[in-house]
C-alpha positions as CSV (number, residue, x, y, z in Angstrom):
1,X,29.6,-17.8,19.0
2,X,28.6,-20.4,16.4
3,X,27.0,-19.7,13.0
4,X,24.5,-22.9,13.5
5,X,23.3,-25.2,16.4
6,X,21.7,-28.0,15.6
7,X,19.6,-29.8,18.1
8,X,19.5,-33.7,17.8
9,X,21.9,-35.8,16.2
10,X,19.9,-38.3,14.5
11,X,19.1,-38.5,10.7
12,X,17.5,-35.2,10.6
13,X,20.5,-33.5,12.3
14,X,23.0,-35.7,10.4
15,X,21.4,-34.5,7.2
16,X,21.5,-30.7,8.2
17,X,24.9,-30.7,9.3
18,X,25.6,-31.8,5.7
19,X,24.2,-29.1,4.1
20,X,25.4,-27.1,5.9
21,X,29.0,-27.8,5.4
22,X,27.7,-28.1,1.5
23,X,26.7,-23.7,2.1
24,X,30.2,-23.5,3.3
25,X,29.1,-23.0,7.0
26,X,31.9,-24.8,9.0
27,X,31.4,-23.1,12.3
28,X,28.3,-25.2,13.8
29,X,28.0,-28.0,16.9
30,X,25.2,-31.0,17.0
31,X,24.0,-31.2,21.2
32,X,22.8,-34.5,21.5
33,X,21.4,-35.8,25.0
34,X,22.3,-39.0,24.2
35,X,26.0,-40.6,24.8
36,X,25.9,-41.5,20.7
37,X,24.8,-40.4,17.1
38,X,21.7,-41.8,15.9
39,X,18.6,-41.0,17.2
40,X,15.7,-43.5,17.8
41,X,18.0,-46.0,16.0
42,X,20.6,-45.3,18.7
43,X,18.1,-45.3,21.7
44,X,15.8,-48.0,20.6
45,X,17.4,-51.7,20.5
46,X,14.9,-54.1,21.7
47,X,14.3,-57.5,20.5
48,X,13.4,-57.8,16.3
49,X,14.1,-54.1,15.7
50,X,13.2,-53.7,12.7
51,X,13.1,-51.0,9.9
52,X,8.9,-50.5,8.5
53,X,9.7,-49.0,5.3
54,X,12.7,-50.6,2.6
55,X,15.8,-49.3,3.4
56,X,16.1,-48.7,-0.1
57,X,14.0,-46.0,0.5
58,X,15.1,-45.2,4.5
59,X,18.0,-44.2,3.5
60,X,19.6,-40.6,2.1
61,X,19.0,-40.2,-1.6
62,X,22.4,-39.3,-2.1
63,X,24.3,-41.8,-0.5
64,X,22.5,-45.4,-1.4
65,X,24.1,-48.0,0.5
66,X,24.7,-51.2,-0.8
67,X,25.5,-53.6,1.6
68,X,22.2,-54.1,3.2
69,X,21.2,-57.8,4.3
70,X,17.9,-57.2,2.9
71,X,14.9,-55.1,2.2
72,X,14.1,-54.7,5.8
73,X,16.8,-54.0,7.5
74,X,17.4,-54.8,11.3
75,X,17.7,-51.3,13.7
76,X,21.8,-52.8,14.1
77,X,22.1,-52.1,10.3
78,X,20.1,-48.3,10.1
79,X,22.7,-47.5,13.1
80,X,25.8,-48.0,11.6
81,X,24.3,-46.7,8.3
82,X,23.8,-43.4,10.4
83,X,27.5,-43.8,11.9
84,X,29.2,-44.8,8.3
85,X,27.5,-41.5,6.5
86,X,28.1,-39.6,10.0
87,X,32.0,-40.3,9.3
88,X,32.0,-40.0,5.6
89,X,30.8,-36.5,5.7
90,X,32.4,-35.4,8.9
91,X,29.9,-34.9,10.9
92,X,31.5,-36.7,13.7
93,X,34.0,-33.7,15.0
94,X,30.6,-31.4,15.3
95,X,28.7,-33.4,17.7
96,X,28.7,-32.9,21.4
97,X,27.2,-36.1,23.3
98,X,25.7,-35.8,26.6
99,X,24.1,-32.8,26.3
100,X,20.9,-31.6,27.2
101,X,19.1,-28.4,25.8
102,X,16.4,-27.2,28.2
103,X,16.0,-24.2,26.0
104,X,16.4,-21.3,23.4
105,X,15.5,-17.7,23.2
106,X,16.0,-15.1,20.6
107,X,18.5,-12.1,21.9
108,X,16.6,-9.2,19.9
109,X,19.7,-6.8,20.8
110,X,22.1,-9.4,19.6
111,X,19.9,-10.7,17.2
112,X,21.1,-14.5,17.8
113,X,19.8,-17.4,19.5
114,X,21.0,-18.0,23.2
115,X,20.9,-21.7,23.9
116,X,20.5,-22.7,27.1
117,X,22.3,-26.6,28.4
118,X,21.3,-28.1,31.4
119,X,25.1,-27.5,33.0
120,X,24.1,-23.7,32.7
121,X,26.3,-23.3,29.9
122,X,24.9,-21.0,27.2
123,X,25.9,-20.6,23.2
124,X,25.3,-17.8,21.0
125,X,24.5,-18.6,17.2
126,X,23.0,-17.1,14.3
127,X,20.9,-19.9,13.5
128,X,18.8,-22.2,15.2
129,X,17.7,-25.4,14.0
130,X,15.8,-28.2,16.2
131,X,16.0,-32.3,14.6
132,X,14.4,-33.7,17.7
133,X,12.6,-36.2,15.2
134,X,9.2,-37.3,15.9
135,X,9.7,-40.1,18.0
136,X,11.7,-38.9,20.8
137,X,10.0,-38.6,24.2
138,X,8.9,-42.4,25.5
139,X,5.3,-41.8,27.2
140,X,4.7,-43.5,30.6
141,X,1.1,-44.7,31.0
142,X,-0.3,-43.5,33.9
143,X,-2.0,-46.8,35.3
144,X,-2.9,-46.6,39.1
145,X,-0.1,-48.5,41.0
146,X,2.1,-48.8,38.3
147,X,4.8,-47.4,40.4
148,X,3.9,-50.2,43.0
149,X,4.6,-52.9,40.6
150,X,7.9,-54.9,42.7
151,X,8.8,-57.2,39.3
152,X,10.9,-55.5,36.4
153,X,9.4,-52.7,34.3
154,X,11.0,-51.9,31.1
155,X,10.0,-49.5,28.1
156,X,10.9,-50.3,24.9
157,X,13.0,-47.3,24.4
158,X,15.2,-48.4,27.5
159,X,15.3,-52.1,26.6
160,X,18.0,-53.6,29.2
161,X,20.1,-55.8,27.0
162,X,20.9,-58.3,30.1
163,X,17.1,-59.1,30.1
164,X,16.4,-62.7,29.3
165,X,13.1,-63.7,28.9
166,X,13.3,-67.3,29.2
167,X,10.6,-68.9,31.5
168,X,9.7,-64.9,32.7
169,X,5.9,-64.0,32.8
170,X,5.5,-61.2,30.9
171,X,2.8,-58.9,30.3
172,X,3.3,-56.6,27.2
173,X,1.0,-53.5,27.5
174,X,0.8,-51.9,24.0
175,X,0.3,-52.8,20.5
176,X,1.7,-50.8,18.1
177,X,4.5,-51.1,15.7
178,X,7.0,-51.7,18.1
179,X,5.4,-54.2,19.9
180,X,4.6,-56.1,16.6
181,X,7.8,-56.6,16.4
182,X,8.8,-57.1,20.1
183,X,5.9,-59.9,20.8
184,X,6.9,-62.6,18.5
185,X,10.6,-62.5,19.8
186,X,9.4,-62.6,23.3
187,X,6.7,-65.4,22.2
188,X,9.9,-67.4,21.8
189,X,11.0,-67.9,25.5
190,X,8.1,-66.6,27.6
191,X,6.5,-69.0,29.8
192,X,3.4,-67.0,29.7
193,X,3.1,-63.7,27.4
194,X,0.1,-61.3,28.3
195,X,-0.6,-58.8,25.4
196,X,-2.9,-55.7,26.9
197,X,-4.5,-54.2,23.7
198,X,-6.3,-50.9,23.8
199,X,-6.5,-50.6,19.8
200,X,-5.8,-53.4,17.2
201,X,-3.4,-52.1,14.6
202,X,-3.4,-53.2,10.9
203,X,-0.8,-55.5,9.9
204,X,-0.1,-56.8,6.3
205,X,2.4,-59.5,4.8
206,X,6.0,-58.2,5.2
207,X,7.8,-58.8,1.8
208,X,11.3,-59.2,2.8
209,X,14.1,-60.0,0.9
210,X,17.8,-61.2,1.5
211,X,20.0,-59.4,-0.8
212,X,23.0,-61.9,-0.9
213,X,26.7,-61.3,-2.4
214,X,25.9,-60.9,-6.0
215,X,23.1,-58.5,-5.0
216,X,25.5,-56.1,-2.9
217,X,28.0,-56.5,-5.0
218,X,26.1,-54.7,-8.1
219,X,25.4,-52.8,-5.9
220,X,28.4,-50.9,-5.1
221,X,29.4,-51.4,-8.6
222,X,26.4,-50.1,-10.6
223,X,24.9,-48.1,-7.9
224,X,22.2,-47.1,-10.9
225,X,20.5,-50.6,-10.3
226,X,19.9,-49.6,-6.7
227,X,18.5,-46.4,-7.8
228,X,16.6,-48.3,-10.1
229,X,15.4,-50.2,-6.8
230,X,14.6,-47.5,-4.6
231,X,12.3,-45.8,-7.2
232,X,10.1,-48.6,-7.6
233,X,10.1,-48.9,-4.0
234,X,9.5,-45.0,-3.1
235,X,6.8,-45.6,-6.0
236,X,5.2,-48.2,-4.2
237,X,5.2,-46.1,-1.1
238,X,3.7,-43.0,-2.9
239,X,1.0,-44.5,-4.6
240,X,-0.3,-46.0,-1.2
241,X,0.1,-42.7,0.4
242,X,-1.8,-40.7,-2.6
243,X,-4.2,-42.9,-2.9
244,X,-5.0,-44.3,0.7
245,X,-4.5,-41.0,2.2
246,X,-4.0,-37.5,0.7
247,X,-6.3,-38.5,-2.5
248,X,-9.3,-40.5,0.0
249,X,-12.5,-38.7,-1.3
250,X,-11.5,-38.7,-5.0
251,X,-10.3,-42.6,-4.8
252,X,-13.5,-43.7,-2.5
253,X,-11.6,-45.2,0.1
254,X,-11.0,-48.5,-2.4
255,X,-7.1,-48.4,-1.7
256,X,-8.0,-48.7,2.2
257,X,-10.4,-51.3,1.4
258,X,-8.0,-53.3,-0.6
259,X,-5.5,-52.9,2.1
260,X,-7.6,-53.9,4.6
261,X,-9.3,-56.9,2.8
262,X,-5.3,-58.1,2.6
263,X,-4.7,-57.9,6.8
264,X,-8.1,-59.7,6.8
265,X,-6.8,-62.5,4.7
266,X,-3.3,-62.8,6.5
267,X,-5.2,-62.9,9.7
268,X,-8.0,-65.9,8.6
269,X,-5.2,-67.7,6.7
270,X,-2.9,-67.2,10.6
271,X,-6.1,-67.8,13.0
272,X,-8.2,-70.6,12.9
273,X,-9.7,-69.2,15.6
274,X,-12.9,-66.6,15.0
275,X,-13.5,-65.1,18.3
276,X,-9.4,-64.0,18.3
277,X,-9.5,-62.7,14.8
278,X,-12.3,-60.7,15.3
279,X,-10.9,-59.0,18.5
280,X,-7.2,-58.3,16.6
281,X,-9.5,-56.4,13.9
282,X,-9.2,-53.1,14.0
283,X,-12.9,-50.7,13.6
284,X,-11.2,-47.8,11.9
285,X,-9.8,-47.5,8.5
286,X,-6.8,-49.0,7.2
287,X,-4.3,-46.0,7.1
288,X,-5.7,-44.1,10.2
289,X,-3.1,-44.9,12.6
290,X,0.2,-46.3,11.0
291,X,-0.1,-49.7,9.5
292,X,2.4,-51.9,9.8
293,X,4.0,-55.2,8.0
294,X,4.8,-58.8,10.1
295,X,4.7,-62.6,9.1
296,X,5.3,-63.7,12.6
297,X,2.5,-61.4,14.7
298,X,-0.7,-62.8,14.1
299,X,0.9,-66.7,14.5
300,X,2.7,-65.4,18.1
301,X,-1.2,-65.3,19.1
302,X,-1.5,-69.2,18.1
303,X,1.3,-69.9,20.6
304,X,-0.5,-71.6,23.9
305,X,1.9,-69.5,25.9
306,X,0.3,-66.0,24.5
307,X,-2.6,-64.1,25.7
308,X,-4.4,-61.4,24.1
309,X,-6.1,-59.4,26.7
310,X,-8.4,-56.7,25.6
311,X,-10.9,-56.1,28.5
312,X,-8.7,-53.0,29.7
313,X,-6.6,-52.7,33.0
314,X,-7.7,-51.2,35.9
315,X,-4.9,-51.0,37.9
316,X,-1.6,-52.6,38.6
317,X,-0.5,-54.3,42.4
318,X,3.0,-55.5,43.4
319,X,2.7,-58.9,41.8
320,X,0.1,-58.8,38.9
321,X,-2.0,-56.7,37.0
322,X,-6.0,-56.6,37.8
323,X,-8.4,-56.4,34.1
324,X,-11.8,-54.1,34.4
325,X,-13.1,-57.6,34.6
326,X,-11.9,-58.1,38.0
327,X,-9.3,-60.4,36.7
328,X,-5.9,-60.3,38.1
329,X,-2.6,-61.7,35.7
330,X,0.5,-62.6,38.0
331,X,3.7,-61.5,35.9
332,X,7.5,-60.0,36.9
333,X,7.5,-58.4,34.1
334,X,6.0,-55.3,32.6
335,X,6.8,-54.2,29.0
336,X,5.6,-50.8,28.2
337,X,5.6,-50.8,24.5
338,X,3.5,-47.4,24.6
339,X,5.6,-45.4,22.2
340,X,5.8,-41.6,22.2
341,X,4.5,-38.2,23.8
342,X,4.4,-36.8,20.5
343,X,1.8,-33.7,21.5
344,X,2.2,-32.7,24.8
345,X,6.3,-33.5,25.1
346,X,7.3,-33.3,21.3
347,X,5.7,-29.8,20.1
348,X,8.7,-28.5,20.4
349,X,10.7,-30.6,22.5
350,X,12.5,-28.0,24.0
351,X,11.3,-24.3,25.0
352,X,11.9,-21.8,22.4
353,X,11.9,-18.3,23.2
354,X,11.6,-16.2,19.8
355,X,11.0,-12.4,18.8
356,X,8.8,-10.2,21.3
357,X,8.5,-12.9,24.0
358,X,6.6,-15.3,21.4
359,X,6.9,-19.0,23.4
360,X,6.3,-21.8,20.5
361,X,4.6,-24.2,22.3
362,X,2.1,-22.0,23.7
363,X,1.4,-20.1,20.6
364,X,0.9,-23.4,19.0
365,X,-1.5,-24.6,21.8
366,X,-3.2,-21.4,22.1
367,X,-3.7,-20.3,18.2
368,X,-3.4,-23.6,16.2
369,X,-0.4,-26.4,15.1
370,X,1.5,-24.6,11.9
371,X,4.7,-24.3,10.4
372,X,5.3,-23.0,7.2
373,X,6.7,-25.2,5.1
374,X,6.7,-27.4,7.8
375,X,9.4,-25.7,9.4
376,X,9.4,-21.7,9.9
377,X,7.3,-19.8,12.0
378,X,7.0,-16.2,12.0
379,X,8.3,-14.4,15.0
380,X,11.0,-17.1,15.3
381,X,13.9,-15.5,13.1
382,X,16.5,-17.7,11.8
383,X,15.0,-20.4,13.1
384,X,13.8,-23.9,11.5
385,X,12.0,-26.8,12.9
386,X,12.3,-29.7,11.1
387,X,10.3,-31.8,13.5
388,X,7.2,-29.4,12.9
389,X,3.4,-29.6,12.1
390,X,2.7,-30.6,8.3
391,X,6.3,-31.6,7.8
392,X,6.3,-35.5,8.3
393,X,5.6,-37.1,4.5
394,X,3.9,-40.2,4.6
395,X,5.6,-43.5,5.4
396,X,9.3,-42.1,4.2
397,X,11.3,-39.8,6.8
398,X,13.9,-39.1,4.5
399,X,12.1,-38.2,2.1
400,X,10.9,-35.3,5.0
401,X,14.5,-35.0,5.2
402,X,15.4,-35.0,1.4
403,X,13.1,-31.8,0.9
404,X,14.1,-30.0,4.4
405,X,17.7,-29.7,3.1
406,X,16.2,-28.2,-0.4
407,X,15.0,-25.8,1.6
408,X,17.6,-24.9,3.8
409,X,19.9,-24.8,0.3
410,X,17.3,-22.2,-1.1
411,X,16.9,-20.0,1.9
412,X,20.4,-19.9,3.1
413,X,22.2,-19.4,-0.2
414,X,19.6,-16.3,0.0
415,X,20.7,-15.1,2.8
416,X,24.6,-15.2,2.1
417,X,23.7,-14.1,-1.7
418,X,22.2,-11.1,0.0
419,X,24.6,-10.5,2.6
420,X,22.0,-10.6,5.1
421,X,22.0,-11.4,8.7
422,X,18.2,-12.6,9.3
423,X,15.3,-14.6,7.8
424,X,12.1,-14.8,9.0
425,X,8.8,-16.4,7.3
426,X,6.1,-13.5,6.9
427,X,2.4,-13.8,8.9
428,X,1.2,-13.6,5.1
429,X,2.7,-16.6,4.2
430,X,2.1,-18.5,6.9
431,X,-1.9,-18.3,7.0
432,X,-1.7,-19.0,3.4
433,X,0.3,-21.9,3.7
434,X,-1.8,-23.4,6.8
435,X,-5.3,-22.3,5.1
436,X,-3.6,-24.7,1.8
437,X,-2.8,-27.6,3.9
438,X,-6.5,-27.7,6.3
439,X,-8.1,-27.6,2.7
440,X,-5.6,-30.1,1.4
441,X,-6.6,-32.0,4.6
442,X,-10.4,-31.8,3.8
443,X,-10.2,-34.2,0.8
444,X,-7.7,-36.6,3.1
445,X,-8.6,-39.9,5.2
446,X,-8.2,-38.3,8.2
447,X,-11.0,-35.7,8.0
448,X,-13.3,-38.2,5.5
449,X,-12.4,-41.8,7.2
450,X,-13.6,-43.7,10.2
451,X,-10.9,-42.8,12.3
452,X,-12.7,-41.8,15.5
453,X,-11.6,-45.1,17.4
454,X,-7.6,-45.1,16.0
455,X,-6.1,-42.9,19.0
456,X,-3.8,-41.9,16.3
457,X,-0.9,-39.8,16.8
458,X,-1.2,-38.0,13.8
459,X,-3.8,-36.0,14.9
460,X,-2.9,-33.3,18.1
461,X,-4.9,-32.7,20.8
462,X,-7.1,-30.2,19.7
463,X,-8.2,-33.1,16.9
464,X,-6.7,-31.7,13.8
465,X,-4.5,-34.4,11.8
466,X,-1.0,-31.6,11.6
467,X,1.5,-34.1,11.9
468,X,1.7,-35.0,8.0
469,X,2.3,-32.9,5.0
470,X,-0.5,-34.1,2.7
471,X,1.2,-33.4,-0.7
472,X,3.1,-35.7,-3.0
473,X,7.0,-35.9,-2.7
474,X,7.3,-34.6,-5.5
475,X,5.2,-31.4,-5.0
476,X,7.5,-31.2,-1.4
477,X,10.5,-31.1,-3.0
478,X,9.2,-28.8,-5.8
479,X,8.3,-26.2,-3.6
480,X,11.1,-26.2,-1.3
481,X,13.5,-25.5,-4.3
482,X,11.4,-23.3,-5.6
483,X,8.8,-21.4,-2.5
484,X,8.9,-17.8,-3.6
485,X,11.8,-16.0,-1.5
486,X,9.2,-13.3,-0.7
487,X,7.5,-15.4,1.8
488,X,10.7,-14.6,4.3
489,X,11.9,-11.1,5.5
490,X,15.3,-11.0,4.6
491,X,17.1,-8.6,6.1
């Protein structure tokens, strides 16, 4: 029997194991279906992966890192951050590659968690904790005839490294922030590049800095100056948060505005050509679906050899791809760059079984999207989600991560302090923290803005936008250190 299983051995359960070995709790394994730490920066490793947010600010707040190449750091860089604080805090010997969970149910009799593998191995343990992330499960268009296509199909999140796209025909079917970064690299050695766009996406200047020798060297040696660093950036990253999304009816919408009038300006100062900028322009509000930042998108649309496409597909045949135009594009190869099954796939990502039969996903899909905290559910005892409804803040996932440990510092040291066995979030607290957060949500972008075209995965299927947290960092943190202890049974 283990004390703890954690689920997923990404940054989520990389930063769990670590607190928990800070609570003294030794006695815990990471299952990982993967064959290595890391998470999407482990699965994903396509062409110009690159980090979205500074890695100043991607990164743990307590362990800064000092020698990255600069601001944006490639996926390479994030992964062997993840293995370097992986082996620093020994989180290594806990993790069991190659595993896959198909389930978990809470022995009432026991009263501990029986995990079910896909070997039919099962392990007992206290506590329960799922770091599947967000962005785990690839989704598969369904296209008629896709699976008659006879060329090479690959998704972004299974990118085959022996792939060289020199002189290929490609067609790229997607355009979100992976495939902003994937379509200028391919631009480069396509003979002929087919982007099929459902939705534009807004994309702003990338700032990107090289920090050289001197830069990583003061670094490591004043590691205050790269605090110093990160709070400007997680300030930056804030403010555009508050003010674009959480605070929309109180700031008018002009931070959206602004935002948007700067994507307009880097697309009219990269496209001469009218007619393309208007179709890359997006008819929903800046901040709807996740913006993103490139220098070299827009100008891969300039290239003769690149194709926007934008009419919609209506179906695919063993050589080609046929538009609702009657059009048909001969490629032999299809990129699917289109993302995640966050909904249907994701919430939760395995079955969970908890007290008196309750199974999570259903209750979720049958009542409405909640976590507490944005990680405990009632009638799921010793159990936290930290890939959950209103948990995701903003931009930042560590931050998600920073205040997800506070948490789990506050209500675990309860638990030993008490000498208990079991916590479990109260009913109260629940509706009261999911009636705060759909009146928080009133006042946001995403029940006040245009959003209706975005096909956003922030909101669920039911239409509600449960995927982010809308509160400051700082009010996150706050309240996980210092959530009233009443809101759990403790016994």
């Amino acid at each position: 029997m283990f004390d703890a299983v954690i689920v997923g051995a990404g940054f989520a359960g990389i930063g769990a194991a670590i607190q928990l070995k800070r609570l003294g709790i030794e006695n815990f394994v990471i299952l990982d279906r993967e064959d290595d730490l890391g998470g999407t920066w482990y699965v994903n490793h396509y062409p110009g992966l690159a980090v979205d947010v500074p890695t100043t600010t991607y990164s743990y707040f307590f362990e800064p890192n000092p020698n990255w190449s600069r601001l944006f750091s490639t996926g390479t860089e994030i992964k062997q951050y993840a293995d370097d604080v992986a082996d620093k805090y020994d989180v290594r010997r806990h993790i069991r590659l190659s595993t896959v969970v198909e389930g978990a149910r809470w022995d009432e009799e026991t009263s501990q968690w029986q995990v079910s593998l896909a070997d039919g191995e099962v392990l007992s343990t206290r506590y329960l904790i799922t770091a599947t992330g967000f962005l785990s499960q690839p989704k598969i268009p369904d296209i008629p005839g896709i699976d008659s296509f006879a060329g090479r199909i690959i998704h972004t999140t299974d990118w085959q490294d022996d792939y060289d796209p020199a002189g290929k025909r490609i067609a790229v079917i997607g355009t979100g922030a992976t495939a902003v970064q994937l379509i200028p690299e391919l631009a480069k050695k396509a003979a002929d590049l087919t982007v099929y766009q459902r939705t534009p996406i807004w994309v702003v200047p990338k700032i990107d800095l090289r920090f050289g020798p001197l830069a990583k060297k003061l670094f490591a040696r004043v590691p205050a100056t790269q605090r110093v660093l990160r709070w400007f950036t997680d300030s930056v990253y804030e403010v555009m948060v508050s003010i674009g999304v959480v605070h929309y009816k109180t700031c008018r919408g002009r931070g959206n505005i602004s935002a948007a009038d700067l994507s307009k300006l880097h697309r009219f100062i990269t496209i001469r050509d009218k007619e393309l900028r208007r179709r890359l322009t997006p008819d929903y509000d800046f901040g709807c679906k996740r913006p993103t930042f490139s220098n070299s998108y827009y100008r891969a649309f300039t290239r003769d050899n690149v194709h926007l496409q934008d009419v919609g597909i209506d179906h695919v045949q063993t050589d080609g791809i046929v538009g609702k135009d009657g059009a048909k594009n001969e490629i032999d190869t299809l990129v699917l760059a289109t993302g995640f099954d966050l909904w249907e796939a994701n919430f939760p990502a395995i079955e969970v079984i908890g007290r008196d039969g309750r199974n999570l996903g259903k209750w979720w899909r049958e009542t409405r999207f909640q976590a507490y905290q944005g990680v405990s559910m009632p009638y799921f005892p010793n159990y936290l989600s930290l890939a959950s409804p209103y948990a995701f803040l903003g931009l930042n996932f560590f931050n998600t991560m920073e205040y997800q440990m506070r948490l789990m510092e506050r209500l675990f040291g309860e638990v030993k302090r008490r000498g208990a066995t079991t916590f479990e979030v109260t009913e109260e607290a629940n509706t009261r923290y999911l009636d705060r957060m759909t009146e928080l949500l009133g006042d946001s972008l995403f029940t006040l803005g245009n959003c209706a075209s975005a096909r956003s995965y922030y909101y669920n299927p039911a239409g509600e936008p449960t995927l982010l947290r809308p509160t400051t960092t700082e009010t996150a943190i706050r309240e996980a250190s210092e959530f009233p202890l009443s809101d759990y049974a403790i016994n």
